[in-house]
N, CA, C and O atoms as a GROMACS GRO file, in nm:
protein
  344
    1UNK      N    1   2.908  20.377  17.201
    1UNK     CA    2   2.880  20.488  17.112
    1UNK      C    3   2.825  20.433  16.981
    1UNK      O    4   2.903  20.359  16.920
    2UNK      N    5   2.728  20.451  16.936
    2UNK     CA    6   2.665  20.465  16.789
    2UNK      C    7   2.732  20.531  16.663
    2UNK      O    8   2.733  20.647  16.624
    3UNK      N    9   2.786  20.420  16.614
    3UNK     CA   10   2.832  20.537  16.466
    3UNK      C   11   2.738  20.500  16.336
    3UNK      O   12   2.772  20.514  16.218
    4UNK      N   13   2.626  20.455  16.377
    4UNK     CA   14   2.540  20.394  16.267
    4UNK      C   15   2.447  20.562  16.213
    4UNK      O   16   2.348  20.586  16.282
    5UNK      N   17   2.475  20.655  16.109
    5UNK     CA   18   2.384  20.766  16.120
    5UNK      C   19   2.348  20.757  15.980
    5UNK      O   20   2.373  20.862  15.921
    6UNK      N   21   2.274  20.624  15.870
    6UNK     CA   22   2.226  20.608  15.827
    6UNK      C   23   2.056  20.690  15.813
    6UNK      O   24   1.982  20.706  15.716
    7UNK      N   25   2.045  20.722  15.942
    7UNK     CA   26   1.876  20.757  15.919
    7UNK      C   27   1.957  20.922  15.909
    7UNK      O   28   1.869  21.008  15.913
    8UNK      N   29   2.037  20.958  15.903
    8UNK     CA   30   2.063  21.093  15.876
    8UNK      C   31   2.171  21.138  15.809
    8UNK      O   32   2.262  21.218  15.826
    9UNK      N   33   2.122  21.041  15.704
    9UNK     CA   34   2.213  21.090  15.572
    9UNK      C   35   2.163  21.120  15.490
    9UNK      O   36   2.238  21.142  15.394
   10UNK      N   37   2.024  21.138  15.468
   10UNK     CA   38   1.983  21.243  15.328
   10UNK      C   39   1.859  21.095  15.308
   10UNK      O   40   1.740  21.115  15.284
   11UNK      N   41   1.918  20.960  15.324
   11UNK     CA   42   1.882  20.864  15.288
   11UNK      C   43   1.718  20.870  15.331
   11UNK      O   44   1.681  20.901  15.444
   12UNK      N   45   1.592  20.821  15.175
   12UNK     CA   46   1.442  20.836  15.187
   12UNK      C   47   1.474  20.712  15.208
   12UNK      O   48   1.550  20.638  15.147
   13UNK      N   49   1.372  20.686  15.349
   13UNK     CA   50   1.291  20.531  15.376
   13UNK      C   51   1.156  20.509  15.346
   13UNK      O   52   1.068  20.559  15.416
   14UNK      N   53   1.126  20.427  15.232
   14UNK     CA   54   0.970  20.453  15.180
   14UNK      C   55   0.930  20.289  15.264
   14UNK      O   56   0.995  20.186  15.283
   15UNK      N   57   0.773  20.338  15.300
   15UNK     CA   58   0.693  20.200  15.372
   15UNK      C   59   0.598  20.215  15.284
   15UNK      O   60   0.593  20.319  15.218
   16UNK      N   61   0.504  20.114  15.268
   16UNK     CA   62   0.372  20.113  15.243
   16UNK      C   63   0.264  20.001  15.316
   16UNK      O   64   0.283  19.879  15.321
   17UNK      N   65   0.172  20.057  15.360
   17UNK     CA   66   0.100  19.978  15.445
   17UNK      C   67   0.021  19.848  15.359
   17UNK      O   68   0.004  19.871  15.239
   18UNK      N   69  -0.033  19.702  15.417
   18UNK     CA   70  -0.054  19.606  15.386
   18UNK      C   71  -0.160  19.637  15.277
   18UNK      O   72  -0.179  19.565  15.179
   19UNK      N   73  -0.200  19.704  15.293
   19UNK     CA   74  -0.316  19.700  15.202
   19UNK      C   75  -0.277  19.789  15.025
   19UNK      O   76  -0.332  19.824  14.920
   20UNK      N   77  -0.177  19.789  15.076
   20UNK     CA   78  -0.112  19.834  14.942
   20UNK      C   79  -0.127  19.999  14.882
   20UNK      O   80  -0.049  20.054  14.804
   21UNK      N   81  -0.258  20.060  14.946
   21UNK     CA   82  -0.291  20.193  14.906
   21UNK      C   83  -0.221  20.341  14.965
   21UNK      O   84  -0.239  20.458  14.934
   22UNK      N   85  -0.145  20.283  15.051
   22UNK     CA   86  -0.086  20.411  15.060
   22UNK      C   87   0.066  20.395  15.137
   22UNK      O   88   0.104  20.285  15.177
   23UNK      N   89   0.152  20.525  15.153
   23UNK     CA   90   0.293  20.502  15.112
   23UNK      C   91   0.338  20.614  15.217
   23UNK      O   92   0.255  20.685  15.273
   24UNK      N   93   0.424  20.621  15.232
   24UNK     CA   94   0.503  20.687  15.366
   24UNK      C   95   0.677  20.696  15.316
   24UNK      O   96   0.748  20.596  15.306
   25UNK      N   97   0.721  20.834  15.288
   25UNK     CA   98   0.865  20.847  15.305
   25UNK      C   99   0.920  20.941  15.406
   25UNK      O  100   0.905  21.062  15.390
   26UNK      N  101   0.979  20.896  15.501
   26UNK     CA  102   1.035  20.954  15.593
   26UNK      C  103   1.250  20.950  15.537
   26UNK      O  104   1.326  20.865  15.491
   27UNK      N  105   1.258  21.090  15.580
   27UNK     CA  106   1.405  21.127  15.593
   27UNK      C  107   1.418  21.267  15.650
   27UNK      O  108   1.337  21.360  15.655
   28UNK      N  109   1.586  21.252  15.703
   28UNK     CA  110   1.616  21.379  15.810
   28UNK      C  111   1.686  21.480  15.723
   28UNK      O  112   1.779  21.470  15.643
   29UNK      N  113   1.608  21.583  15.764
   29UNK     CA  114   1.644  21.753  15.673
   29UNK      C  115   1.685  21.810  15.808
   29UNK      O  116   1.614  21.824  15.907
   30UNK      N  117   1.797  21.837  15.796
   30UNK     CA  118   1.892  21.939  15.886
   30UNK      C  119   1.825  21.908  16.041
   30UNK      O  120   1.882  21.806  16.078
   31UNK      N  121   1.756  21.939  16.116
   31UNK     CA  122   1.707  21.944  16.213
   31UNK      C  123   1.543  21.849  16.300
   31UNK      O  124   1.483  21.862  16.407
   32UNK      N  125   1.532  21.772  16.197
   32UNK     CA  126   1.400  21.694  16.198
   32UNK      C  127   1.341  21.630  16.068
   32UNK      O  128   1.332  21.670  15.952
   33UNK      N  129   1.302  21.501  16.138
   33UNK     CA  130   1.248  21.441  16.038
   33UNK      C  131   1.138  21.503  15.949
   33UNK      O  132   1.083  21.607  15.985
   34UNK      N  133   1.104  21.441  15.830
   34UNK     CA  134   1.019  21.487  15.769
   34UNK      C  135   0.987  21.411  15.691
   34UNK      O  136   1.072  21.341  15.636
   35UNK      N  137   0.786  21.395  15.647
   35UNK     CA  138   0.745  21.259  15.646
   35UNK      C  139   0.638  21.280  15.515
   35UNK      O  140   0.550  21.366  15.517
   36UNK      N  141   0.657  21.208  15.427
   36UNK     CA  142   0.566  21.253  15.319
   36UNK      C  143   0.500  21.117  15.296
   36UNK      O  144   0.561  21.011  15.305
   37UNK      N  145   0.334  21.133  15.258
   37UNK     CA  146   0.213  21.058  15.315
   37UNK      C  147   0.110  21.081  15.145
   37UNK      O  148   0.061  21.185  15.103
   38UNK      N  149   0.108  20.913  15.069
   38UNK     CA  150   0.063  20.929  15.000
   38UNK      C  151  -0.039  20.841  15.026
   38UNK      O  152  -0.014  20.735  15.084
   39UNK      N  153  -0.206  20.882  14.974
   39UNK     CA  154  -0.272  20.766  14.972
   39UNK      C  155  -0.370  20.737  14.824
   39UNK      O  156  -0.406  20.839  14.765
   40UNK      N  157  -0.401  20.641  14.782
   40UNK     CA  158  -0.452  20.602  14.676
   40UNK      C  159  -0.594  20.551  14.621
   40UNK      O  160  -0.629  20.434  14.602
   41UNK      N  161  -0.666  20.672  14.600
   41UNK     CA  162  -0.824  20.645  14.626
   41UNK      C  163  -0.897  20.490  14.550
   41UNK      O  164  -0.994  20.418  14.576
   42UNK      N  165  -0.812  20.492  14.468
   42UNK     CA  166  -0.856  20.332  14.404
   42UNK      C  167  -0.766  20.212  14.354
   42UNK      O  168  -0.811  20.103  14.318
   43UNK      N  169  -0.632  20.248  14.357
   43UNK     CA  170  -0.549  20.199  14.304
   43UNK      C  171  -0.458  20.124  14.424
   43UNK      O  172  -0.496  20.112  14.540
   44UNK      N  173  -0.340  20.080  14.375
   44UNK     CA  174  -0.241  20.018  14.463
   44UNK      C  175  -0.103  20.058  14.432
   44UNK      O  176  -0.074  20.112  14.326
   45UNK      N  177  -0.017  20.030  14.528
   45UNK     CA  178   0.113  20.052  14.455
   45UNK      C  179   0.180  19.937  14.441
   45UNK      O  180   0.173  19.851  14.529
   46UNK      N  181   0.251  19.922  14.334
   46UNK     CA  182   0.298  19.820  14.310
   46UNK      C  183   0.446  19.785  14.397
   46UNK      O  184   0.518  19.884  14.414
   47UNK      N  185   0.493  19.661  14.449
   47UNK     CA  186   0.613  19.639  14.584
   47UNK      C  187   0.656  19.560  14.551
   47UNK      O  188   0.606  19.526  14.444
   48UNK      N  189   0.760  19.475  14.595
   48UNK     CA  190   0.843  19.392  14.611
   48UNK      C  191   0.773  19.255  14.601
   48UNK      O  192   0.678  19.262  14.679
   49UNK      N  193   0.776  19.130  14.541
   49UNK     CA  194   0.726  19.021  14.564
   49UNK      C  195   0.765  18.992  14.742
   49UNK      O  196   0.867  19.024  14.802
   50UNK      N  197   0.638  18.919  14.793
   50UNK     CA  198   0.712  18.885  14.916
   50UNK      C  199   0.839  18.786  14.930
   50UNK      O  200   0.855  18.688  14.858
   51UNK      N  201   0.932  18.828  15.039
   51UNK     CA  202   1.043  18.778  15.055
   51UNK      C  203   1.153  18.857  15.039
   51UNK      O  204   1.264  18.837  15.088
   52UNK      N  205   1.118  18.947  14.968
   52UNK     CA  206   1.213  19.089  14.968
   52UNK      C  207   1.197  19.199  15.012
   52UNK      O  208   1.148  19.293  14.950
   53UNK      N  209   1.249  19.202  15.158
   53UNK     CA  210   1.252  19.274  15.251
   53UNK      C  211   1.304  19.438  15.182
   53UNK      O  212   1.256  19.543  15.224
   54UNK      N  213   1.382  19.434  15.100
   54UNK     CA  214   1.450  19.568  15.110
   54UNK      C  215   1.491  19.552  14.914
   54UNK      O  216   1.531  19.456  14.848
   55UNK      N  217   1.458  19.689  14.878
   55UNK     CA  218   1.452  19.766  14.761
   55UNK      C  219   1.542  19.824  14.716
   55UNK      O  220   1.474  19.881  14.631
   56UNK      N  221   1.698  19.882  14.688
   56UNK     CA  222   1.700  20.014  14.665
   56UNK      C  223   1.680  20.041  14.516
   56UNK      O  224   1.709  19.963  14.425
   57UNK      N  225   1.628  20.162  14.503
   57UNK     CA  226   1.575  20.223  14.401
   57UNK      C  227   1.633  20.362  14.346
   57UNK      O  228   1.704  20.422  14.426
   58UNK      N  229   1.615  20.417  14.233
   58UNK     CA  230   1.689  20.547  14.229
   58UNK      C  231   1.552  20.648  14.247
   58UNK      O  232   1.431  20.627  14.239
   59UNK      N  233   1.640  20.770  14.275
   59UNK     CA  234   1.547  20.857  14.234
   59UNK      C  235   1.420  20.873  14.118
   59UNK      O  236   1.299  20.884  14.138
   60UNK      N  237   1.482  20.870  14.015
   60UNK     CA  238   1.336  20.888  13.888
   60UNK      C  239   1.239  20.741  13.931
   60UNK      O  240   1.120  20.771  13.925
   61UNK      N  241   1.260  20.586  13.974
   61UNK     CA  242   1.189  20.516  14.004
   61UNK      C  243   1.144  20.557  14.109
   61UNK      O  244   1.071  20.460  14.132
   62UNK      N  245   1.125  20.639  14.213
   62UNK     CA  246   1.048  20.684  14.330
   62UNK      C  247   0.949  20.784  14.268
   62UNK      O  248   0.834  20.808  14.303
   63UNK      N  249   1.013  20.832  14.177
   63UNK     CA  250   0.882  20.929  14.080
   63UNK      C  251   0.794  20.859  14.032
   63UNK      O  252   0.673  20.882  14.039
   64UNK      N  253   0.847  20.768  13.980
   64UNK     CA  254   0.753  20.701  13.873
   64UNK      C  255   0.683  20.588  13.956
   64UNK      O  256   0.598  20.529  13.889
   65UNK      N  257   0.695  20.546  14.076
   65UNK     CA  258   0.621  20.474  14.176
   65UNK      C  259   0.488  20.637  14.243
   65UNK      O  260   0.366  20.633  14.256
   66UNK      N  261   0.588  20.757  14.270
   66UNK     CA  262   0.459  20.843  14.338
   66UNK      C  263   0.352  20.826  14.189
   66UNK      O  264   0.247  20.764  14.172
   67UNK      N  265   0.419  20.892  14.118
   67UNK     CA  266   0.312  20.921  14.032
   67UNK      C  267   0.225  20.819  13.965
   67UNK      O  268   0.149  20.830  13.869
   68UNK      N  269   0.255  20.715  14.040
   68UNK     CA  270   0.143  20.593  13.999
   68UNK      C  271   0.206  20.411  13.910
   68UNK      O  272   0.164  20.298  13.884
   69UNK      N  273   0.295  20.472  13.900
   69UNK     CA  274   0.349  20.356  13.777
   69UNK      C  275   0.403  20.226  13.845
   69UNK      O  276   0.477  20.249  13.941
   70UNK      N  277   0.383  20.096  13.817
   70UNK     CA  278   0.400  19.984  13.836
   70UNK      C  279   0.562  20.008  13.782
   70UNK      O  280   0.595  20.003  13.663
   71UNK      N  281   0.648  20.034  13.890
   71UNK     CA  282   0.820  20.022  13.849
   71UNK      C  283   0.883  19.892  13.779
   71UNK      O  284   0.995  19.908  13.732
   72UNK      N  285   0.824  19.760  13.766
   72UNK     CA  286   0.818  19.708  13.696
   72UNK      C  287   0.782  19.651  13.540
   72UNK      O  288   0.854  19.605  13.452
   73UNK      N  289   0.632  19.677  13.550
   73UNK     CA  290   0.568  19.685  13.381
   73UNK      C  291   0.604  19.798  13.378
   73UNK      O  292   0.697  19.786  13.299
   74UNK      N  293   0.600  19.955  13.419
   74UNK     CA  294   0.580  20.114  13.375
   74UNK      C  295   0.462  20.131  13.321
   74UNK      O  296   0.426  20.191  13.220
   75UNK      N  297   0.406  20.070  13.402
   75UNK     CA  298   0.289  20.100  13.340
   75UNK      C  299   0.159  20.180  13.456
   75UNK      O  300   0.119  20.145  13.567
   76UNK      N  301   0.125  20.295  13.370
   76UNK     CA  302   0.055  20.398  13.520
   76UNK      C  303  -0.101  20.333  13.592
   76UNK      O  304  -0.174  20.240  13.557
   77UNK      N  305  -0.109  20.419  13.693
   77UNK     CA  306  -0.249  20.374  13.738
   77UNK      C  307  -0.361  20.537  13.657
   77UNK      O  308  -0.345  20.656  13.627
   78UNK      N  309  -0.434  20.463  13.657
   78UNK     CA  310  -0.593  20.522  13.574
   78UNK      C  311  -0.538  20.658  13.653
   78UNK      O  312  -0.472  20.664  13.756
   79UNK      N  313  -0.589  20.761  13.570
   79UNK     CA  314  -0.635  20.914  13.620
   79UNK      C  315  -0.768  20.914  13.650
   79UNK      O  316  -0.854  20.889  13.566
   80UNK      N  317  -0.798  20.950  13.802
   80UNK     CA  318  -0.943  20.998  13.818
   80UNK      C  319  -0.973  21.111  13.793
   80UNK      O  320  -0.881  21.193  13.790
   81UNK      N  321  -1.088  21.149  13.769
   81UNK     CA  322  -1.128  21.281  13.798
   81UNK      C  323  -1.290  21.262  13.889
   81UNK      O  324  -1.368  21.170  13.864
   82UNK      N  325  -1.305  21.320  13.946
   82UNK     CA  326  -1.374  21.399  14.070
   82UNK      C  327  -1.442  21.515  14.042
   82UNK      O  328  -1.381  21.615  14.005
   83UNK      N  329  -1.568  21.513  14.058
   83UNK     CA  330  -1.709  21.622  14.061
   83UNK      C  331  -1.639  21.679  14.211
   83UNK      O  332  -1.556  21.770  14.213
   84UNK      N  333  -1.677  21.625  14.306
   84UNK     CA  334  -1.692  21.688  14.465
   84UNK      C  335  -1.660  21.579  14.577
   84UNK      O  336  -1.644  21.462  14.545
   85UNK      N  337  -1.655  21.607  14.661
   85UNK     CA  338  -1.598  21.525  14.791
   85UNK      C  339  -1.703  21.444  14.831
   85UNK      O  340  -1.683  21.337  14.889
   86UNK      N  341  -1.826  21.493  14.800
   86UNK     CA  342  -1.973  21.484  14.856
   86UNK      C  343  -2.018  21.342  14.811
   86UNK      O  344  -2.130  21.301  14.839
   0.00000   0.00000   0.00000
């Protein structure tokens, strides 16, 4: 029997793919996962030096990582702005 129910305790698991531009938090809400998908038209997010497998972080530093900020310096990424898609 499994008593490990870590992935369904409220607990966000954030990834970000190698290339640094975009970010993935998956966690379980009552009945199914649910997966939130950020990507970064010019910028990077700032991670862990390698060798450090695992993070934990609080809440307001997961803000301040979406919304762009190097959780280390605090310091944000550029605001774009955008004419059209085209």
């Amino acid at each position: 029997m499994c008593h490990d129910t870590y992935p369904f305790s409220g607990t966000l698991y954030v990834f970000r793919n190698r290339a640094s531009d975009k970010i993935k938090i998956v966690f379980w809400e009552n009945n199914g996962f649910v997966m939130y998908y950020k990507s970064l038209a010019e910028e990077k997010f700032r991670w862990p030096e390698e060798g450090e497998e695992l993070l934990t972080i609080t809440g307001e530093q997961l803000s301040w990582l979406l919304d762009g900020y190097d959780i280390a310096a605090m310091k944000p990424h550029r605001t774009l702005q955008y004419e059209s898609v085209c």
